[in-house]
ROMARLO-936296 format. One record per residue: x, y, z negated of N, C-alpha, C in turn; residue in three letters. Coordinates in pm, whole numbers, plus 50000, padded with zeros to 5 digits. Atoms other than C-alpha are relative to their C-alpha. Layout:
BEGIN
XYZXYZXYZALA...
END
This chain:
BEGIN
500834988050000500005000050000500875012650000UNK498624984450006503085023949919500175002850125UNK499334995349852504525017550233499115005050119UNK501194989649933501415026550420500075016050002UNK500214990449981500725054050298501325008750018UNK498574994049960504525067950332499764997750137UNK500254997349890503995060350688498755006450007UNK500864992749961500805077550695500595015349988UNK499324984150027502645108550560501055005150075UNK499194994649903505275105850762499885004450130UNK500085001449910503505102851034499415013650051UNK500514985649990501225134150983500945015349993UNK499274988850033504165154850889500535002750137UNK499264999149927505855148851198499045004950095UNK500824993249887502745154251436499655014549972UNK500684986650082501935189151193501935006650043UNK498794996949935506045194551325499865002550122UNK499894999149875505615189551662498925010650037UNK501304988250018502315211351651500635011850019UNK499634980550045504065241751487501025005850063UNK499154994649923506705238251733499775004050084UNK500584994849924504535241151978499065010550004UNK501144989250033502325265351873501145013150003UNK499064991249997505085286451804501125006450093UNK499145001749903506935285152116500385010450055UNK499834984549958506345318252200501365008149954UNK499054994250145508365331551888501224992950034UNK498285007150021511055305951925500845004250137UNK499454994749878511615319652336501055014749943UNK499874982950040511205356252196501395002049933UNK498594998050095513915349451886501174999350084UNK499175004049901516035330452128500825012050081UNK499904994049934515885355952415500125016549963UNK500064987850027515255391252231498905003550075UNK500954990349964512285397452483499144987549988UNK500595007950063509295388152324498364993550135UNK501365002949924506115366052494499024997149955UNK501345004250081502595360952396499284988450101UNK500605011149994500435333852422498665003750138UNK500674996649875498195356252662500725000050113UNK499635007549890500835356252922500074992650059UNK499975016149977501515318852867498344994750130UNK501804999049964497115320552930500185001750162UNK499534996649870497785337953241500084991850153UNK499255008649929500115318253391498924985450025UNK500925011049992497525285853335498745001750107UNK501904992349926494755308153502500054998850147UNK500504997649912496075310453806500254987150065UNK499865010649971496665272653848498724994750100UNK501625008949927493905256254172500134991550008UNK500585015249988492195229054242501374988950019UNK499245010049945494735215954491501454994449915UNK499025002850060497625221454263499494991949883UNK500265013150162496105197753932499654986850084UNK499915012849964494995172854201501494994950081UNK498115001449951499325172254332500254990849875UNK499425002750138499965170753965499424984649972UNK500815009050088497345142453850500874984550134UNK499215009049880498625119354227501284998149946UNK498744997250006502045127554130500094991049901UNK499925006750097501505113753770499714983749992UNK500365010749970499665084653867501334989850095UNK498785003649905502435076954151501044991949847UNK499145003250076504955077753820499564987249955UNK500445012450057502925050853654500024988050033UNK500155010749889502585029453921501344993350013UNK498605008649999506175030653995500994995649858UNK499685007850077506765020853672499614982949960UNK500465015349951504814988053681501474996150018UNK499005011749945507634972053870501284997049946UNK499505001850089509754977153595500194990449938UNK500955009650087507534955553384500324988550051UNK500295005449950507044934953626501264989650024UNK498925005849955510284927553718501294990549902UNK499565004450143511064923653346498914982850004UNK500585008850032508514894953294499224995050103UNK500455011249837507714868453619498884996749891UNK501195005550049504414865553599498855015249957UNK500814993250034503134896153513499185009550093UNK500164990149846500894915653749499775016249963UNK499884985649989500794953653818498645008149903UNK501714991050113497144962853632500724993549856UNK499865001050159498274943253313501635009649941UNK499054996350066501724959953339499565018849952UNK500254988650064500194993353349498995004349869UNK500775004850114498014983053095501045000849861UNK498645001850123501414977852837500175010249988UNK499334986649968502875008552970499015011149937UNK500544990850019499945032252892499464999049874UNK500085001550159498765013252568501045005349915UNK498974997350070502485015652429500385012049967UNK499774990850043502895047952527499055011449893UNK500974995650057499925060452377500374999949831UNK499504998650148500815045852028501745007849975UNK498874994750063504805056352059499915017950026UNK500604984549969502945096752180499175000749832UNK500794993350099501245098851816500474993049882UNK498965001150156503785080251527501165002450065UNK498605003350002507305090351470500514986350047UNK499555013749983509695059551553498984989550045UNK501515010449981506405045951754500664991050071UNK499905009049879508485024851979499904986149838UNK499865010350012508484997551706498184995649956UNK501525002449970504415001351715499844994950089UNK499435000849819504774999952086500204981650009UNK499475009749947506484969252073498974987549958UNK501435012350061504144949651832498495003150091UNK501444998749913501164963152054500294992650152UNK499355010649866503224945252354499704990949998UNK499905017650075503304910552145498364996950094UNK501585003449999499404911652086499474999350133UNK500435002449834498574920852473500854991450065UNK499375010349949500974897452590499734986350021UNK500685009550110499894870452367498754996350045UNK501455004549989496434874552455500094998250159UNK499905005049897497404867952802500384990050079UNK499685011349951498674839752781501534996749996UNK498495001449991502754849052775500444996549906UNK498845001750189505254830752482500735013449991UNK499184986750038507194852552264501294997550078UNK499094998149965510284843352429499945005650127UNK500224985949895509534862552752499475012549976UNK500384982250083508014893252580501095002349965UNK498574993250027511214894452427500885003650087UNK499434995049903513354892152720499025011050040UNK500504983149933510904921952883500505006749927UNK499974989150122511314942552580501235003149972UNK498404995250022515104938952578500325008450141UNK499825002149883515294939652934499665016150044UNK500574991349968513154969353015500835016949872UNK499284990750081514694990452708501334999850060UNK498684995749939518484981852834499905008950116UNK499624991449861517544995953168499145013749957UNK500454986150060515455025752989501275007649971UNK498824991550052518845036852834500605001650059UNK499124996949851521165029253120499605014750115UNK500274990949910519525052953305499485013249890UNK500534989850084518545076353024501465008249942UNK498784996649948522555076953017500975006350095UNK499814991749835522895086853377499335014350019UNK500544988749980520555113653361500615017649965UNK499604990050033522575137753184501545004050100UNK498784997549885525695133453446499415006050120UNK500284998549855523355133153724499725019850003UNK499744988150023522635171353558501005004650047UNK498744996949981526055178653528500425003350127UNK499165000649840527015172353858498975008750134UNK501084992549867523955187554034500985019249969UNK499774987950041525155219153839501315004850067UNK498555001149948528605213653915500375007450142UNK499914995949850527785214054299499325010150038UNK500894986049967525755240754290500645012849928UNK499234990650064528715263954127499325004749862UNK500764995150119526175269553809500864998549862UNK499144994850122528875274553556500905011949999UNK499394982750069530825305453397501354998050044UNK498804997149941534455295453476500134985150017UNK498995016349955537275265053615499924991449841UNK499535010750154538235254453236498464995449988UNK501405006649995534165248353192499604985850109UNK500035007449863534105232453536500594984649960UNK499385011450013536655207553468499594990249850UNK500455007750088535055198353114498854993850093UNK501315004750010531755192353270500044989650119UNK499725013249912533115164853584500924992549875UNK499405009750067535275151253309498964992649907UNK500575012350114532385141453036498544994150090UNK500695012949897530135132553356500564990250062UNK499125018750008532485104553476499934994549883UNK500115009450157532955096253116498834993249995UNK501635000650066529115093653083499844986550124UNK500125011549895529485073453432500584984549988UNK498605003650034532375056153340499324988549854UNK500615004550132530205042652980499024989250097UNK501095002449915527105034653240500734987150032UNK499185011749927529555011553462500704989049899UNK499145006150085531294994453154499164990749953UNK501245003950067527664985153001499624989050116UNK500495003549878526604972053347500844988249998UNK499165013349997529464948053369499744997249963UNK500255011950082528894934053099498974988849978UNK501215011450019525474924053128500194988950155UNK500165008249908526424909953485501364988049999UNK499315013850002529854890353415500904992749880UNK499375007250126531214868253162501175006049929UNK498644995849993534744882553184499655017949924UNK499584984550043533984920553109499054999949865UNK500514999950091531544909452878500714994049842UNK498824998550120534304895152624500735006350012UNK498944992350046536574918452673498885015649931UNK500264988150038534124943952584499484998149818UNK500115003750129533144922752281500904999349920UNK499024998050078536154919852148500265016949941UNK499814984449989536664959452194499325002649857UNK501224993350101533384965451987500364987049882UNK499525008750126534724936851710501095009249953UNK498964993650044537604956451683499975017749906UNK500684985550055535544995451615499334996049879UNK501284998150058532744981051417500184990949914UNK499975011150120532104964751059499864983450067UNK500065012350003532664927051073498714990649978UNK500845002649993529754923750939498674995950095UNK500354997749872528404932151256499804993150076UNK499165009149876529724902851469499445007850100UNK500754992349869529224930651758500124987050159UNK499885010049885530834902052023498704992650032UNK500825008249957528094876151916498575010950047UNK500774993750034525334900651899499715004050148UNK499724999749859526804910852276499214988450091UNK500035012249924526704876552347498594995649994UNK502045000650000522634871252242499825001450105UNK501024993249935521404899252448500724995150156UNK500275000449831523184893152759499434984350052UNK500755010949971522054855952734498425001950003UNK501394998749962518644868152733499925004050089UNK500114993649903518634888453011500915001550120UNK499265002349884521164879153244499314991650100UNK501115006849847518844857453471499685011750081UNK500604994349963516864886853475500435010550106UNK499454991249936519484909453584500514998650107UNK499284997749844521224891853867498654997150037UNK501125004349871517954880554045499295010149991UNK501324985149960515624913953975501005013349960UNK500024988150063517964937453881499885013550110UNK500234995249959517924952254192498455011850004UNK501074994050034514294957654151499365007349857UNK499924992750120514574970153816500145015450018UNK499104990949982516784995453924498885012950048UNK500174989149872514935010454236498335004649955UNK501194992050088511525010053970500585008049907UNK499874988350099513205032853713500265011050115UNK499694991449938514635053654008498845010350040UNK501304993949961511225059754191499135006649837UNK500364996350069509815064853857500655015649915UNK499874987150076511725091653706500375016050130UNK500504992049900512005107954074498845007350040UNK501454998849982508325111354057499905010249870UNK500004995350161508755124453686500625016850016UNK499384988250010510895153153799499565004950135UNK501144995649937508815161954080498755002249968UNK501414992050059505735166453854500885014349926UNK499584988750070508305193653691500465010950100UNK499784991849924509025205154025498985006350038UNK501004992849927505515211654124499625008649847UNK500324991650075504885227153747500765013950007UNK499144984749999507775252753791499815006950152UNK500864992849865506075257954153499005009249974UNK501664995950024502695266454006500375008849964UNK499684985550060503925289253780501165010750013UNK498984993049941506585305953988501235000649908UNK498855001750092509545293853758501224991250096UNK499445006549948511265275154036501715004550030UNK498704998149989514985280153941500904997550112UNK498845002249921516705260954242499994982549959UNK499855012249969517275222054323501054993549848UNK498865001550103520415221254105499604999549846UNK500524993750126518905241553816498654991549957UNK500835010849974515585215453856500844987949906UNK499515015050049517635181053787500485001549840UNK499294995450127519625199553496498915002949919UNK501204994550067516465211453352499004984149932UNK501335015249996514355174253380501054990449963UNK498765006450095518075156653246499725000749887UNK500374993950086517385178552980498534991449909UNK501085001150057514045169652876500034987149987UNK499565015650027514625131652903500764998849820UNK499135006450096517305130752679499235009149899UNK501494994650098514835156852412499384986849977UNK500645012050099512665124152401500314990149908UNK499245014250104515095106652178499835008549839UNK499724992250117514575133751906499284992149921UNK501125007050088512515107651693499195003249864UNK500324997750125511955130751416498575007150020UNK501335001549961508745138251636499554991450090UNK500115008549913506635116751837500465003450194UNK499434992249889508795116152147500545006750069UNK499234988750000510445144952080499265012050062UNK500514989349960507565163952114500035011249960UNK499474987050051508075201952038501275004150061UNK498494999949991511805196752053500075002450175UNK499664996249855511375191852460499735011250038UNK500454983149911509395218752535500675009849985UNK499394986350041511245245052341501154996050077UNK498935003249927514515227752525499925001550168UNK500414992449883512835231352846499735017050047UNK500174988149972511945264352809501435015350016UNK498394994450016515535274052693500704998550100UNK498925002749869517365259252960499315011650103UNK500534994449853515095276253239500085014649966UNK499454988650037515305311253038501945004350017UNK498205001749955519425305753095499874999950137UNK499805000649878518815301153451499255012450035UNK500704986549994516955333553450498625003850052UNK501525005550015513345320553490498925012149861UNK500524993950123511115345853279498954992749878UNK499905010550133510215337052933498374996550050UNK500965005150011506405338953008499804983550134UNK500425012649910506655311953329500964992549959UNK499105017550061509555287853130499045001849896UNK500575006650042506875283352881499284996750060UNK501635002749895503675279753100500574986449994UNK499325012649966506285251653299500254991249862UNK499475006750071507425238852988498264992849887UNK500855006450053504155233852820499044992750101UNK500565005849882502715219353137500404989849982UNK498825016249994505425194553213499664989849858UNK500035008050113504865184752849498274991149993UNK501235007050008501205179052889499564986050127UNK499765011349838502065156453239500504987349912UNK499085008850054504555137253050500164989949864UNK499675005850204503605134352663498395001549978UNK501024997950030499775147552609499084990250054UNK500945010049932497875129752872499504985649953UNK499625014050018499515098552797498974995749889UNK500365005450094497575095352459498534996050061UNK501405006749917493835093552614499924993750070UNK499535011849866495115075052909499944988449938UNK499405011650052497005049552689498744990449913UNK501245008650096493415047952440499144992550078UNK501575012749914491065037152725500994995250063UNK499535015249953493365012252842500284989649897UNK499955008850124493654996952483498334997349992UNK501245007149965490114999852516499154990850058UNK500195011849881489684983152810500284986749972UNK499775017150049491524955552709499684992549883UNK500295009550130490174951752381498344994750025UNK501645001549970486624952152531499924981850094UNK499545015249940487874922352781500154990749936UNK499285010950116489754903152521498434994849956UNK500885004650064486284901852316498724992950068UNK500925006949877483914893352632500464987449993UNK499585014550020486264864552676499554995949887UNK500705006250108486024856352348498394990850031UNK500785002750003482624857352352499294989050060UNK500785015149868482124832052704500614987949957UNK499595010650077484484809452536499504992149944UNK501465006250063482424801952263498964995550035UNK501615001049921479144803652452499814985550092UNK499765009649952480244777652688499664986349937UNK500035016950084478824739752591500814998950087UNK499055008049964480834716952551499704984550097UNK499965011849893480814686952814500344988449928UNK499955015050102479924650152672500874990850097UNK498775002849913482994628752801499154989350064UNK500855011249969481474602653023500934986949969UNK
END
C-alpha cells in the first residue's frame, strides 16, 4: 500500500512538473531571451493554423505510426501490423502519463501479448530487441545534428568546429562498436572483457553482454535490416511533422537548423523526471530555435505543437486502443464460454 501510494505521488508530482513547465513557457523563453512573450501571441500563432495544414499534420503522424509497426514486427515473427500498433499506442499512452512509464509499458506489452497467444520468451526478445535499436539510433541522432550543423557552417568559430566532428564520430564511433557486438562473436568479447575491466565485478558486464546478444542475435542478422529502415522511416516522418509545425507557424529556421532542432528533442525524451520528458522538450525546443533566431512567439507555437504531435495525442490515441483491445479480449472471453461443448462420439 506504501509503495502505491509513493507512486501515486510521484506520479502526480511529476505530471503537476511537466504542466508548470509548460504553462510557463512563456516566462522561461522571456527569462532566457530578455524579450518577453505572452500566451496571446503563442494564441495567435495557433489561429492562423487551416484545415489543410492539421489534415498534413494528423497523415504525417499516422504515416509515423505505421512506420513504426515494422519495428515491432520485425522484433517478434508473428506479429501483425494492427496488433503491433496496438502495443505501440497502448504503451505509449501509459509511458505519456507516469514518470519511468516504460516499465508500465512493458508489463502492458506482457498482458497484450499474452492474450494473443505469444510466450514470454519472444516478448522478451521484442522488448530487448526493439529498445536496443530505440537507443542505437537515439545515439545517432545527436551526431546526425552535429554534422547537419557542421555542414551548414552553423557554428561561432574553427576550435568549436573541430570539437563538434570530433564528439560526432565519437558518438558514431560508440554506435559502430555497439553494433558489432550484437552481430559478431569476436567484437563481442573483446568488448566484454573491456566493460569487465571499467565496471564492478559484481556486474559480470561480459556475461550480462553475453545474455542479451544471445537473445537477439537471430533477430538481428535476419531482420535487422528491416529494423533499421523502420526506425529510419519512422523518425524521418517524426521530424517532418516538426518541419511542417515550424512551416505553419513561420519558424522555419533552415534544413540544417531543422535536424539539430528534432536531435534535440529526441534526446529531451530521456529526461525521466517527467513523463517523457515532457516540459523539458518543449522548453529545449523552443531554446534551440530562439538561438537560430526564430522569434520567441513562433519557437513556442512550434514547440508546443510538435509536443502535442509527439507526446499529447499519444495519450487518447494509446486509451482507445487499450480499449479496443480490452473490449475484444472480453467478447472472446465471452464466445468461449458460450460455446457447448461437443459430446465425443
Amino acid at each position: 500500500m506504501k509503495k502505491t501510494w509513493l507512486q501515486i505521488a510521484l506520479s502526480v508530482l511529476s505530471l503537476a512538473l511537466a504542466t508548470t513547465l509548460v504553462v510557463f513557457l512563456p516566462q522561461i523563453i522571456g527569462w532566457l531571451t530578455g524579450r518577453p512573450v505572452s500566451w496571446a501571441q503563442i494564441g495567435a500563432q495557433f489561429a492562423g493554423l487551416g484545415f489543410g495544414t492539421i489534415a498534413l499534420m494528423t497523415a504525417t503522424w499516422l504515416a509515423s505510426l505505421i512506420a513504426y509497426t515494422f519495428v515491432l514486427t520485425n522484433s517478434m515473427p508473428g506479429l501483425n501490423h494492427t496488433q503491433a500498433l496496438t502495443l505501440n499506442a497502448a504503451g505509449s499512452a501509459v509511458s505519456n502519463v507516469l514518470p519511468f512509464g516504460g516499465a508500465a509499458g512493458v508489463a502492458l506489452t506482457f498482458a497484450m501479448a499474452r492474450g494473443w497467444g505469444f510466450a514470454n520468451r519472444p516478448i522478451v526478445t521484442m522488448t530487448l530487441v526493439s529498445g536496443v535499436w530505440n537507443t542505437l539510433f537515439r545515439f545517432i541522432l545527436p551526431a546526425v545534428g552535429i554534422i547537419a550543423l557542421l555542414s551548414a557552417g552553423q557554428v561561432p568559430n574553427p576550435a568549436v568546429a573541430r570539437a563538434g566532428w570530433t564528439g560526432a564520430l565519437s558518438i558514431l564511433g560508440i554506435v559502430v562498436v555497439l553494433a558489432a557486438a550484437l552481430y559478431w562473436d569476436r567484437a563481442a568479447l573483446l568488448l566484454g572483457r573491456a566493460l569487465d575491466k571499467i565496471t564492478p565485478a559484481r556486474w559480470n558486464a561480459s556475461q550480462a553482454l553475453d545474455n542479451l546478444r544471445r537473445d537477439i542475435a537471430g533477430l538481428v542478422r535476419t531482420r535487422g535490416v528491416g529494423l533499421s529502415l523502420g526506425m529510419i522511416a519512422f523518425l524521418a516522418l517524426q521530424w517532418l511533422i516538426m518541419v511542417e509545425c515550424m512551416k505553419a507557424t513561420g519558424a522555419y529556421p533552415g534544413l540544417a537548423q531543422s535536424i539539430a532542432v528534432f536531435a534535440l528533442s529526441r534526446v529531451l525524451t530521456s529526461a525521466v523526471i517527467t513523463p517523457s520528458g515532457a516540459g523539458f522538450m518543449e522548453a529545449g525546443i523552443a531554446g534551440a530555435m530562439v538561438y537560430f533566431g526564430v522569434d520567441n512567439a513562433s519557437a513556442a507555437a512550434t514547440a508546443l505543437l510538435f509536443g502535442f504531435w509527439t507526446y499529447t495525442i499519444e495519450i487518447p490515441f494509446g486509451g482507445l486502443a487499450l480499449g479496443a483491445w480490452a473490449l475484444l479480449r472480453r467478447r472472446e472471453g465471452r464466445t468461449s464460454t458460450s460455446e457447448p461443448v461437443k459430446a465425443e462420439q
